[in-house]
PyMOL Python script that loads the backbone (N, CA, C, O; Angstrom):
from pymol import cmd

cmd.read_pdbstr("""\
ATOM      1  N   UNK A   1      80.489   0.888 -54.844  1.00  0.00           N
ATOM      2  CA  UNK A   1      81.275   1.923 -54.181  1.00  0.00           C
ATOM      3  C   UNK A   1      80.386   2.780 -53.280  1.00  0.00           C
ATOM      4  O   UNK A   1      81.005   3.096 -52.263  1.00  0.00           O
ATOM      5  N   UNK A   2      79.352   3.181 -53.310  1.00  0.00           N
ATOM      6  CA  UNK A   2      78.043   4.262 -53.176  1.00  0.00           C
ATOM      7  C   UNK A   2      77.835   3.121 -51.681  1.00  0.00           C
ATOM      8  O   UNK A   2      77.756   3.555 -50.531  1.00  0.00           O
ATOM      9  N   UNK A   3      77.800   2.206 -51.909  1.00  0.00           N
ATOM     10  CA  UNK A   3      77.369   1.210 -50.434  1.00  0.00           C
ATOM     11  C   UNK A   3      78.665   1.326 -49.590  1.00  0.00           C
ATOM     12  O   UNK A   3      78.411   1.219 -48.391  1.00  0.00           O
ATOM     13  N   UNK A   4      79.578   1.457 -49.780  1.00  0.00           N
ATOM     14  CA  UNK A   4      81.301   1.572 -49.114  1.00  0.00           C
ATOM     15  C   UNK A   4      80.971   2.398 -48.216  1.00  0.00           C
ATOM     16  O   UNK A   4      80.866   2.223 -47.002  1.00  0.00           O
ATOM     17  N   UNK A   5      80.721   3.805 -49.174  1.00  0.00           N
ATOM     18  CA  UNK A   5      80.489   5.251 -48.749  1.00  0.00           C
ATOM     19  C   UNK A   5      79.739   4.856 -47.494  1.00  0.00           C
ATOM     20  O   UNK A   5      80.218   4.808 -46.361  1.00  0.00           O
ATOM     21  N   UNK A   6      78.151   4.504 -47.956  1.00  0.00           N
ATOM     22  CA  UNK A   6      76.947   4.485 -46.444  1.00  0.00           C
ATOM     23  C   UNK A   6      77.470   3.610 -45.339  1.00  0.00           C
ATOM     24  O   UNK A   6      77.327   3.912 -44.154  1.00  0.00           O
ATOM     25  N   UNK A   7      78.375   1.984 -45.948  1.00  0.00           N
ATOM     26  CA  UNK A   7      78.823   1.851 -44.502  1.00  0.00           C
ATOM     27  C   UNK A   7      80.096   2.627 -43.718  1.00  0.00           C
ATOM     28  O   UNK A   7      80.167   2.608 -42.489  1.00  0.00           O
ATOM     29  N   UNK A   8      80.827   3.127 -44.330  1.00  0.00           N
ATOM     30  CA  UNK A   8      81.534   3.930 -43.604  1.00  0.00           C
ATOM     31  C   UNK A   8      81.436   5.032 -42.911  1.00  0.00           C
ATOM     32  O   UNK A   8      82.132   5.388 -41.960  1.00  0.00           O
ATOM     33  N   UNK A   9      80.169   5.797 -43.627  1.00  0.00           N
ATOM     34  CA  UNK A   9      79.843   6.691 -42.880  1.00  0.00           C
ATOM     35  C   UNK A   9      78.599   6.109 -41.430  1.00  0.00           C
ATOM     36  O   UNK A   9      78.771   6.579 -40.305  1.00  0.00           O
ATOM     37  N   UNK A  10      77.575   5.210 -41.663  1.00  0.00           N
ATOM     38  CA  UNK A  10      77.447   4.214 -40.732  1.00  0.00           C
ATOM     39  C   UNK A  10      78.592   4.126 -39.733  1.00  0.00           C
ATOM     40  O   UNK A  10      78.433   4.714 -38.663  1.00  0.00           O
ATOM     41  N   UNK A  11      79.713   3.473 -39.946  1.00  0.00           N
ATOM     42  CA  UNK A  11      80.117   3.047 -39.025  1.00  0.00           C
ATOM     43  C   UNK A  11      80.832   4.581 -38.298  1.00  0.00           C
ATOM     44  O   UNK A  11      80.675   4.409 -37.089  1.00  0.00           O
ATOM     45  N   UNK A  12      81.205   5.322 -38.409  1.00  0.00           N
ATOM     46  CA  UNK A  12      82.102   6.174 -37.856  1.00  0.00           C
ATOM     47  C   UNK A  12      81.210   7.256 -37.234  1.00  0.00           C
ATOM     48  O   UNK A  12      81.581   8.172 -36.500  1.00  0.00           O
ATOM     49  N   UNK A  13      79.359   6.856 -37.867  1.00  0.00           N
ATOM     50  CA  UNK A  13      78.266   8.014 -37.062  1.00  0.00           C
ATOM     51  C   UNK A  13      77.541   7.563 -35.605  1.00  0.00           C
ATOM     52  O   UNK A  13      76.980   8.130 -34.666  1.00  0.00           O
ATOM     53  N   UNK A  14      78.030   5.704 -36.144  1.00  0.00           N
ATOM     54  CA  UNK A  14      77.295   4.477 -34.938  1.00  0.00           C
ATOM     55  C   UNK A  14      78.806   5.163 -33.503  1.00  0.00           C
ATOM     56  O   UNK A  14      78.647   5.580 -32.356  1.00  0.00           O
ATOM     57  N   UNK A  15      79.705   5.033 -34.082  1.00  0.00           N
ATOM     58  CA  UNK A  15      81.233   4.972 -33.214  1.00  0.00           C
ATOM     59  C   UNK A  15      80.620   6.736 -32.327  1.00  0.00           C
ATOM     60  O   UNK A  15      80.490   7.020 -31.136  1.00  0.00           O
ATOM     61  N   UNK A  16      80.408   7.476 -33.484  1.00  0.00           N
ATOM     62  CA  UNK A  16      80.662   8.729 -32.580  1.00  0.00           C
ATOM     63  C   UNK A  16      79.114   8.993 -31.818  1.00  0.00           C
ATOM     64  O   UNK A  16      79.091  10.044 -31.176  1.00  0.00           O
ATOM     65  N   UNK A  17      77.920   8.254 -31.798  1.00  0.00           N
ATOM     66  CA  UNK A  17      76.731   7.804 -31.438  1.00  0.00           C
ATOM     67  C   UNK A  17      77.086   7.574 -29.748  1.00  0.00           C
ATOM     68  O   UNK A  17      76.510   8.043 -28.767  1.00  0.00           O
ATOM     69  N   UNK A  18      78.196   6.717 -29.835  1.00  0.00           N
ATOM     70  CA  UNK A  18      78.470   6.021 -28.574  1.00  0.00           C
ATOM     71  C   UNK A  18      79.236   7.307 -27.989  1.00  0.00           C
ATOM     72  O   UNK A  18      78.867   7.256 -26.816  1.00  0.00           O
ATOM     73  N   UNK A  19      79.811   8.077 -28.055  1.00  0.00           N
ATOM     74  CA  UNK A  19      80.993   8.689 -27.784  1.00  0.00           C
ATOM     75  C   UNK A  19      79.835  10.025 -27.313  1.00  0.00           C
ATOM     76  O   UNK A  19      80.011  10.506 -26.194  1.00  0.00           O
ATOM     77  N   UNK A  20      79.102  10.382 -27.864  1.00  0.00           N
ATOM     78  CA  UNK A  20      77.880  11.368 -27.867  1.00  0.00           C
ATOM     79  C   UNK A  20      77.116  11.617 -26.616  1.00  0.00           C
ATOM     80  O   UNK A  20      76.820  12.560 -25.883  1.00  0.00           O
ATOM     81  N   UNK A  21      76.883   9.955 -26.740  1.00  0.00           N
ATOM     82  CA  UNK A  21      75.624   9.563 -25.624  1.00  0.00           C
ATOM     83  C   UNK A  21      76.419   9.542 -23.754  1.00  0.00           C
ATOM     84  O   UNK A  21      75.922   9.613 -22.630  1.00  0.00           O
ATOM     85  N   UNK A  22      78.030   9.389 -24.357  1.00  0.00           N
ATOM     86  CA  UNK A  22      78.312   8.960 -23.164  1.00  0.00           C
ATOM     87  C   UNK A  22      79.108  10.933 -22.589  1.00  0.00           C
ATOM     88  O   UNK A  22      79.872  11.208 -21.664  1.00  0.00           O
ATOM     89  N   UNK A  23      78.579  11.680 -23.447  1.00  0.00           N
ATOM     90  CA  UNK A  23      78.923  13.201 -22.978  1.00  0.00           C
ATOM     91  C   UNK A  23      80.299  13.269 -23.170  1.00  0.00           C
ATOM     92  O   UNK A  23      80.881  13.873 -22.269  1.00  0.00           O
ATOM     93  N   UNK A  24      81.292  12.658 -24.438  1.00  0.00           N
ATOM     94  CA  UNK A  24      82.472  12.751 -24.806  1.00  0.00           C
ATOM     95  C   UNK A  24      82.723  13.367 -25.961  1.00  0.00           C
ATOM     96  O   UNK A  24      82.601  12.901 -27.093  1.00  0.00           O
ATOM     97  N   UNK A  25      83.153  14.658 -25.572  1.00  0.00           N
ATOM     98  CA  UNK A  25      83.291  15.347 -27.299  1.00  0.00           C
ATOM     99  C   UNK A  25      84.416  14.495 -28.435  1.00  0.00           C
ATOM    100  O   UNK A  25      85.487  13.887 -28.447  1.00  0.00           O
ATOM    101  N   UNK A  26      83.292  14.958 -29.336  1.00  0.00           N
ATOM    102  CA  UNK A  26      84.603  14.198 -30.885  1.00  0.00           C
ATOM    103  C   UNK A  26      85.340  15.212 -31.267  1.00  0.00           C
ATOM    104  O   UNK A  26      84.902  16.352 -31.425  1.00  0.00           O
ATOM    105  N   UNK A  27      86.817  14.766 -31.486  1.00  0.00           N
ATOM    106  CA  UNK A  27      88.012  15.318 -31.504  1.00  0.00           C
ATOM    107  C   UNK A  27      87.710  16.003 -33.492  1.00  0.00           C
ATOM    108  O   UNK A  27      87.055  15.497 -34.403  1.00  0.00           O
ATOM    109  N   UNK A  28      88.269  16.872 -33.457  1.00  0.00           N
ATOM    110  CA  UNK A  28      88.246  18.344 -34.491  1.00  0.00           C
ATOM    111  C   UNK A  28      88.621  17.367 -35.897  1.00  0.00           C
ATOM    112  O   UNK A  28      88.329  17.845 -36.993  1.00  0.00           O
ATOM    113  N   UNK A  29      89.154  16.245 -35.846  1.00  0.00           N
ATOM    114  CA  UNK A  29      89.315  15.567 -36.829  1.00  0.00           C
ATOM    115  C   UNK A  29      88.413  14.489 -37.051  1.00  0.00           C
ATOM    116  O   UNK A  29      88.348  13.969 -38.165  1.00  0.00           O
ATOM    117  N   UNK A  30      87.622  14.053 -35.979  1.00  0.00           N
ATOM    118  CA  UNK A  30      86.811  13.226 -36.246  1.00  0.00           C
ATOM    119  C   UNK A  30      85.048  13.813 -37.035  1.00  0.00           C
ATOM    120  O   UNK A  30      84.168  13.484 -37.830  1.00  0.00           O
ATOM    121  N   UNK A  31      85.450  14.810 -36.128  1.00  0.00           N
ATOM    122  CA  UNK A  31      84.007  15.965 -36.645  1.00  0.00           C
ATOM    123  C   UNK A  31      84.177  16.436 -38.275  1.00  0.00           C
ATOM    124  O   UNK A  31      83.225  16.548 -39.047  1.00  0.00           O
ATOM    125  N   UNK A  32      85.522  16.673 -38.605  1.00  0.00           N
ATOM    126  CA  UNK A  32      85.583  16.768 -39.679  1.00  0.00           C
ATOM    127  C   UNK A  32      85.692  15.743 -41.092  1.00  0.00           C
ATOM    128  O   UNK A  32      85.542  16.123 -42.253  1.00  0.00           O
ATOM    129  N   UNK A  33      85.976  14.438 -40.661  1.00  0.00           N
ATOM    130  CA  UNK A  33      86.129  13.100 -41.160  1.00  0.00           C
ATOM    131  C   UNK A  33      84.412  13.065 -41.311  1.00  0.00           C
ATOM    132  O   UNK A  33      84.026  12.736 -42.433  1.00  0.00           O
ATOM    133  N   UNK A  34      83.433  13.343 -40.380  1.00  0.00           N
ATOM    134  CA  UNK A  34      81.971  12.891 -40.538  1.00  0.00           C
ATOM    135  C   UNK A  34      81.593  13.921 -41.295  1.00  0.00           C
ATOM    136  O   UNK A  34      81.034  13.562 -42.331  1.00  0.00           O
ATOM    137  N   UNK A  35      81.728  15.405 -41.107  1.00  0.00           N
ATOM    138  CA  UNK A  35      81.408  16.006 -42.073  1.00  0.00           C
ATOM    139  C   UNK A  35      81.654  15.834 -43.459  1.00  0.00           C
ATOM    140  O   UNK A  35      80.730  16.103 -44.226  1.00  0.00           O
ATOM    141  N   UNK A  36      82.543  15.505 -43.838  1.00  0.00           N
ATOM    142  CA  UNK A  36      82.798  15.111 -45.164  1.00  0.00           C
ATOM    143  C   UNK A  36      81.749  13.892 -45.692  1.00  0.00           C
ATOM    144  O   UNK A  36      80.840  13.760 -46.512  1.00  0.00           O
ATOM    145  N   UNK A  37      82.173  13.421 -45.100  1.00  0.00           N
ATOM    146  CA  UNK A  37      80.960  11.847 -45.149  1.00  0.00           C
ATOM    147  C   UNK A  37      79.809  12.112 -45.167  1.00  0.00           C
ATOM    148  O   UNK A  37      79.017  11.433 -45.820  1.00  0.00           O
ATOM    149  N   UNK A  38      79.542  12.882 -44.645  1.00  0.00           N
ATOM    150  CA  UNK A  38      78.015  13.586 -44.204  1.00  0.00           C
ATOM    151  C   UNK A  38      77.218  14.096 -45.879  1.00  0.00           C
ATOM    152  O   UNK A  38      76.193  13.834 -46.508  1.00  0.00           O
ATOM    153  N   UNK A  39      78.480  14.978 -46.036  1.00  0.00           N
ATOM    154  CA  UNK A  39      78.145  15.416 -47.348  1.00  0.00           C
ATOM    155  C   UNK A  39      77.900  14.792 -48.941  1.00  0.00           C
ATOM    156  O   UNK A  39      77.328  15.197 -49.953  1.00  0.00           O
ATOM    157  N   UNK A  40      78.727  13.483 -48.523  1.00  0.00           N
ATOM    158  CA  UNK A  40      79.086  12.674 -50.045  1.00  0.00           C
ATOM    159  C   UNK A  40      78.131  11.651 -49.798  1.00  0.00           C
ATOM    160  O   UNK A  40      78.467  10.687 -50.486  1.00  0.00           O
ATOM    161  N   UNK A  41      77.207  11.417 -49.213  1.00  0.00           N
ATOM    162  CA  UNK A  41      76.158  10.497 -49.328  1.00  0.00           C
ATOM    163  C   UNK A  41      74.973  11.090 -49.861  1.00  0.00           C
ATOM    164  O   UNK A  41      74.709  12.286 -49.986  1.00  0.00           O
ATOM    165  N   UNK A  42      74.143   9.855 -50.225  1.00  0.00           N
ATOM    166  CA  UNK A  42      73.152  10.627 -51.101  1.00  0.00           C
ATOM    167  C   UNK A  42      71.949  10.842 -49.906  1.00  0.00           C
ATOM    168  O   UNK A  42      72.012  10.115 -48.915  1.00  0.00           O
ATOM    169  N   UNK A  43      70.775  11.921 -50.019  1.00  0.00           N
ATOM    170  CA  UNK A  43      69.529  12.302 -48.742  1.00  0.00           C
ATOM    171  C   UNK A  43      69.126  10.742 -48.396  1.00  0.00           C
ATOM    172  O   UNK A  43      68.997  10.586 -47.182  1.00  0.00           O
ATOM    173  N   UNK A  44      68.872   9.423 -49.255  1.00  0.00           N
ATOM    174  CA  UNK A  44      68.157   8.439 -49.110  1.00  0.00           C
ATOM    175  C   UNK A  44      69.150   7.890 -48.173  1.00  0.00           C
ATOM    176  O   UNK A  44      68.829   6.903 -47.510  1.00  0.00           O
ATOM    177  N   UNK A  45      70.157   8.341 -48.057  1.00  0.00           N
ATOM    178  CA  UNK A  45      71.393   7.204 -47.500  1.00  0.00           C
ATOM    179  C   UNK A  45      70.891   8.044 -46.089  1.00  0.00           C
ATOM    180  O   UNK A  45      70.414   7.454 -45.119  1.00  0.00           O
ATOM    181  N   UNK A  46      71.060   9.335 -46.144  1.00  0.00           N
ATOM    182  CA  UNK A  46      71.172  10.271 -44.920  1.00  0.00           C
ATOM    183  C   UNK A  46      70.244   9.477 -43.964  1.00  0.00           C
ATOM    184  O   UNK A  46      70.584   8.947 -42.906  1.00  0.00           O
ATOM    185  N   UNK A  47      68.840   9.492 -44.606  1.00  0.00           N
ATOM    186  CA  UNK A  47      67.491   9.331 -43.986  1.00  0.00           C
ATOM    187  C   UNK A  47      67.408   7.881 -43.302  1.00  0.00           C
ATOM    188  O   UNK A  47      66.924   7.562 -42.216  1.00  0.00           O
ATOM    189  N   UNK A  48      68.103   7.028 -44.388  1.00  0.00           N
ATOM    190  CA  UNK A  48      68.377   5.693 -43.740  1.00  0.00           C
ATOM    191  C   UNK A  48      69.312   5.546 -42.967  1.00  0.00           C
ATOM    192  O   UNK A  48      69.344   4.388 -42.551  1.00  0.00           O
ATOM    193  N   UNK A  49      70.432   6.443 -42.402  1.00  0.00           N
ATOM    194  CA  UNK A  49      71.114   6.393 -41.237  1.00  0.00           C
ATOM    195  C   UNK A  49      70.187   6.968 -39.788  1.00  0.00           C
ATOM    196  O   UNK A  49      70.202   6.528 -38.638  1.00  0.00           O
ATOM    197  N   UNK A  50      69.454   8.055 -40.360  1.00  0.00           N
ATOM    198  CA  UNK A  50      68.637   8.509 -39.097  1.00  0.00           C
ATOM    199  C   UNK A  50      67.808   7.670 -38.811  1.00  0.00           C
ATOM    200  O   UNK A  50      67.258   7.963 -37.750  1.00  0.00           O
ATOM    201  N   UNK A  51      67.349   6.506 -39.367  1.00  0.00           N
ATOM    202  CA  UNK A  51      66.045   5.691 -38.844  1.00  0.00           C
ATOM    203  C   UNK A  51      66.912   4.794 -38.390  1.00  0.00           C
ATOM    204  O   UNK A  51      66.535   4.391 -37.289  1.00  0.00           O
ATOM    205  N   UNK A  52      68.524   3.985 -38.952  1.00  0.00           N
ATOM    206  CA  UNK A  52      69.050   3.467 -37.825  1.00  0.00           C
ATOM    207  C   UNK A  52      69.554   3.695 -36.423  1.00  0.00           C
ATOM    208  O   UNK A  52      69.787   2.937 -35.481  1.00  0.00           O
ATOM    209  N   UNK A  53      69.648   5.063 -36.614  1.00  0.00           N
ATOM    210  CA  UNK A  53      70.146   5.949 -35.037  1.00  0.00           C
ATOM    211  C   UNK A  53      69.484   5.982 -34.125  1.00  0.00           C
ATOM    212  O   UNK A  53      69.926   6.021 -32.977  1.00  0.00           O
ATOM    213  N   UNK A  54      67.932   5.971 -34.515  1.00  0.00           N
ATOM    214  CA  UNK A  54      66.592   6.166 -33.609  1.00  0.00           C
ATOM    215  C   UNK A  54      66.749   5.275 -32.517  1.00  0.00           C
ATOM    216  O   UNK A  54      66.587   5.724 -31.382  1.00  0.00           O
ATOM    217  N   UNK A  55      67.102   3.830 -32.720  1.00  0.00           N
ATOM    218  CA  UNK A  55      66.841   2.976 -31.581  1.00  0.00           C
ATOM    219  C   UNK A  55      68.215   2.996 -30.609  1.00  0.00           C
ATOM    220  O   UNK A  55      68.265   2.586 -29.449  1.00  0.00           O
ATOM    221  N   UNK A  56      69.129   3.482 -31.255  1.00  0.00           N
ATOM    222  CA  UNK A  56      70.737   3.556 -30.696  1.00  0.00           C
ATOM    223  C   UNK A  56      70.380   4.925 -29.556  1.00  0.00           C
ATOM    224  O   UNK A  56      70.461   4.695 -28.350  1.00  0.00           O
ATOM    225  N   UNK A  57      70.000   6.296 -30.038  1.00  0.00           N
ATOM    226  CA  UNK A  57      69.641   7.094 -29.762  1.00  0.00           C
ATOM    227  C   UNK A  57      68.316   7.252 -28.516  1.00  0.00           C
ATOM    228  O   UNK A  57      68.214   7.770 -27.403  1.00  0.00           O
ATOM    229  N   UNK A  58      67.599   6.625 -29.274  1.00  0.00           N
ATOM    230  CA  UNK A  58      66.024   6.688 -28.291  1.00  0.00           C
ATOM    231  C   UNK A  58      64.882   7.133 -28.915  1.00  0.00           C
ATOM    232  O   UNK A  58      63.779   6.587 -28.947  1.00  0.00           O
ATOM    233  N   UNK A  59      65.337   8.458 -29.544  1.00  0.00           N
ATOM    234  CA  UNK A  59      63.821   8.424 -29.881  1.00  0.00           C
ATOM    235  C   UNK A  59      64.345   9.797 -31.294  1.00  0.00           C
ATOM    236  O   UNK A  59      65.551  10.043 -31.324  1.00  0.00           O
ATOM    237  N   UNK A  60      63.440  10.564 -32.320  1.00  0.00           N
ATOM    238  CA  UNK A  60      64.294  10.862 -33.296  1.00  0.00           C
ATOM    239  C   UNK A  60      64.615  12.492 -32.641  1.00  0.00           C
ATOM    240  O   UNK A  60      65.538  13.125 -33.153  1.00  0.00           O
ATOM    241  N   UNK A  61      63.722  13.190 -31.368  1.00  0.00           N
ATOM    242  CA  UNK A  61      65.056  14.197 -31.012  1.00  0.00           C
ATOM    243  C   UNK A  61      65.899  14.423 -30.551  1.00  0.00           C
ATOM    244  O   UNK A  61      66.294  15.527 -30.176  1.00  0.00           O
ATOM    245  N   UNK A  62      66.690  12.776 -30.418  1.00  0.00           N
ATOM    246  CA  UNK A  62      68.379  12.793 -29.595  1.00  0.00           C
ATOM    247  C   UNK A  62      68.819  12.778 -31.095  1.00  0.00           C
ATOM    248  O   UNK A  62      69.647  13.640 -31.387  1.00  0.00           O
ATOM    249  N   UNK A  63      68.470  12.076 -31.937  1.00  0.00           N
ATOM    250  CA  UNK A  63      68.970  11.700 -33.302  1.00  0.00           C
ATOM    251  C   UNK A  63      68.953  13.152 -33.982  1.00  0.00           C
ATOM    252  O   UNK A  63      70.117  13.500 -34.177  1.00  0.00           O
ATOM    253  N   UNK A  64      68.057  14.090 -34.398  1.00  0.00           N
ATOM    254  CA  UNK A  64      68.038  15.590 -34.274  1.00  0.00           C
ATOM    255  C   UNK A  64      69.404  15.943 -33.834  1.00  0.00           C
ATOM    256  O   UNK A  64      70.358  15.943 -34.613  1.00  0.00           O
ATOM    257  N   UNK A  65      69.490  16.237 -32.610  1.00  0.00           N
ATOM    258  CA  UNK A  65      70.785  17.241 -31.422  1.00  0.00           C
ATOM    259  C   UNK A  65      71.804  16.313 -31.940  1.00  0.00           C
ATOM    260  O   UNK A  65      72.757  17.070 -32.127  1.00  0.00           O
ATOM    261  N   UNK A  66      72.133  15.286 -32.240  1.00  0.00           N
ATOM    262  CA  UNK A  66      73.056  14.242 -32.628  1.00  0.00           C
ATOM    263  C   UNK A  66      74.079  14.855 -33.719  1.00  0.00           C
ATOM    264  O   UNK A  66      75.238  15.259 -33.627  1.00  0.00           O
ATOM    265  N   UNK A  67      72.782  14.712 -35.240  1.00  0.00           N
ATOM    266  CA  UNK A  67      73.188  14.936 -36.329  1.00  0.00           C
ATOM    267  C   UNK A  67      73.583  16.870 -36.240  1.00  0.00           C
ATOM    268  O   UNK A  67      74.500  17.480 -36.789  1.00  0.00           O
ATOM    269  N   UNK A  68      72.578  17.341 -35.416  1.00  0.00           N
ATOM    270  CA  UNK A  68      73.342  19.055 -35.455  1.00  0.00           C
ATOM    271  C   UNK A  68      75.089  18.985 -34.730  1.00  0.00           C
ATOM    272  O   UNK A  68      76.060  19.725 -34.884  1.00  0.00           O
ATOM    273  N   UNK A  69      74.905  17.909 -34.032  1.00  0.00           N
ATOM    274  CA  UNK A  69      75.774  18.321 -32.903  1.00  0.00           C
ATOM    275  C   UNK A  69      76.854  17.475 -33.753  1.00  0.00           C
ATOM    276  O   UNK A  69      77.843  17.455 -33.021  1.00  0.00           O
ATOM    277  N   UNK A  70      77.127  16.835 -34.819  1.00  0.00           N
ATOM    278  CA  UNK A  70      77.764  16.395 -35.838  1.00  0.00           C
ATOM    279  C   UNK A  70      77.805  17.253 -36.968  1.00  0.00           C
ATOM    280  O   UNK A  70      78.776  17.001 -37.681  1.00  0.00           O
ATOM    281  N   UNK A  71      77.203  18.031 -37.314  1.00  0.00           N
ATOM    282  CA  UNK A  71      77.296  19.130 -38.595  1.00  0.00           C
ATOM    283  C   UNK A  71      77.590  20.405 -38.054  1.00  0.00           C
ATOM    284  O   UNK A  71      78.276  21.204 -38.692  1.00  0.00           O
ATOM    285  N   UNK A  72      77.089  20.691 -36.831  1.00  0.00           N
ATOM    286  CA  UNK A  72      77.308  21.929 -36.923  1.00  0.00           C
ATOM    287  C   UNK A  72      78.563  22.328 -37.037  1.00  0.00           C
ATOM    288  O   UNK A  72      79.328  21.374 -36.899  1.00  0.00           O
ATOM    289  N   UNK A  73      79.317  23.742 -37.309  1.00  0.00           N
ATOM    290  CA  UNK A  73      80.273  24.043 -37.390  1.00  0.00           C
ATOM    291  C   UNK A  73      81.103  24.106 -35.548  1.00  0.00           C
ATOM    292  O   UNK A  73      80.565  24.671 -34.596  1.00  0.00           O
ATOM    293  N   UNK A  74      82.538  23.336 -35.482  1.00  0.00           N
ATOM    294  CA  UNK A  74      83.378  23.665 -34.399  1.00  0.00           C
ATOM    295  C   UNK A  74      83.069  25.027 -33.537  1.00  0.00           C
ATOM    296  O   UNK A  74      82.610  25.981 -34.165  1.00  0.00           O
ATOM    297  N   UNK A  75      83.257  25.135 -32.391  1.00  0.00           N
ATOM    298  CA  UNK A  75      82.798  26.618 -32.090  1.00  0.00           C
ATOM    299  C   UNK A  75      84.467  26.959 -32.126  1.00  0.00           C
ATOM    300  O   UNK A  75      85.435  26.263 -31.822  1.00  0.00           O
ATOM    301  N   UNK A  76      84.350  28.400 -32.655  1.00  0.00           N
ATOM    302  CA  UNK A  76      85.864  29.103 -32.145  1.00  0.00           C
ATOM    303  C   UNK A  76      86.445  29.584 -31.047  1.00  0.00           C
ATOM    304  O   UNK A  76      85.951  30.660 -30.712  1.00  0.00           O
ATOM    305  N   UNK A  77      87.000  29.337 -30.600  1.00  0.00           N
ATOM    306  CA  UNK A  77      87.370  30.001 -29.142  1.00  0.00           C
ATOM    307  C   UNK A  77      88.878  30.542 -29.380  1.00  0.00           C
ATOM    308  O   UNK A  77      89.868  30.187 -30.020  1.00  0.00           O
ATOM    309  N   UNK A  78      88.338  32.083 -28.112  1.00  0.00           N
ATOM    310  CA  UNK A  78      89.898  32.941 -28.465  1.00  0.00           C
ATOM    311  C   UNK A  78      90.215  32.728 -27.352  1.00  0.00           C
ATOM    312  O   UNK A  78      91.309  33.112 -26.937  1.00  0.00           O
TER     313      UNK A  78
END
""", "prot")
cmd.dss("prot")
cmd.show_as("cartoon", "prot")
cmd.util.cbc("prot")
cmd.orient("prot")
């Protein structure tokens, strides 16, 4: 089950990777679908998604701005 988890969250961090790179914001449900995911994996899983991102990414401080720009909180706007 614990391997389900890492590829799913894999696949939906590779999907929004592409969506990232190409300067397309992820929609308030998708940000929140990864956050969750984000959270229920274990650090070893985390760490082994960031060393797969590196080559998708470039180098590890797009992978950095990536994963903030995936956790951080939605901004609010009035």
């Amino acid at each position: 089950m614990d391997s389900d988890l890492y590829l799913l969250a894999w696949s939906k961090l590779q999907e929004a990777a592409f969506l990232w790179l190409s300067d397309v914001p992820l929609s308030v449900s998708a940000r929140e679908e990864l956050q969750g995911l984000m959270q229920r994996i274990s650090p070893s899983q985390l760490a082994a998604i960031g060393a797969r991102l590196r080559p998708l990414l470039s180098d590890s401080e797009h992978v950095q701005n990536f994963i903030e720009s995936v956790l951080a909180p939605r901004s609010q706007t009035c």
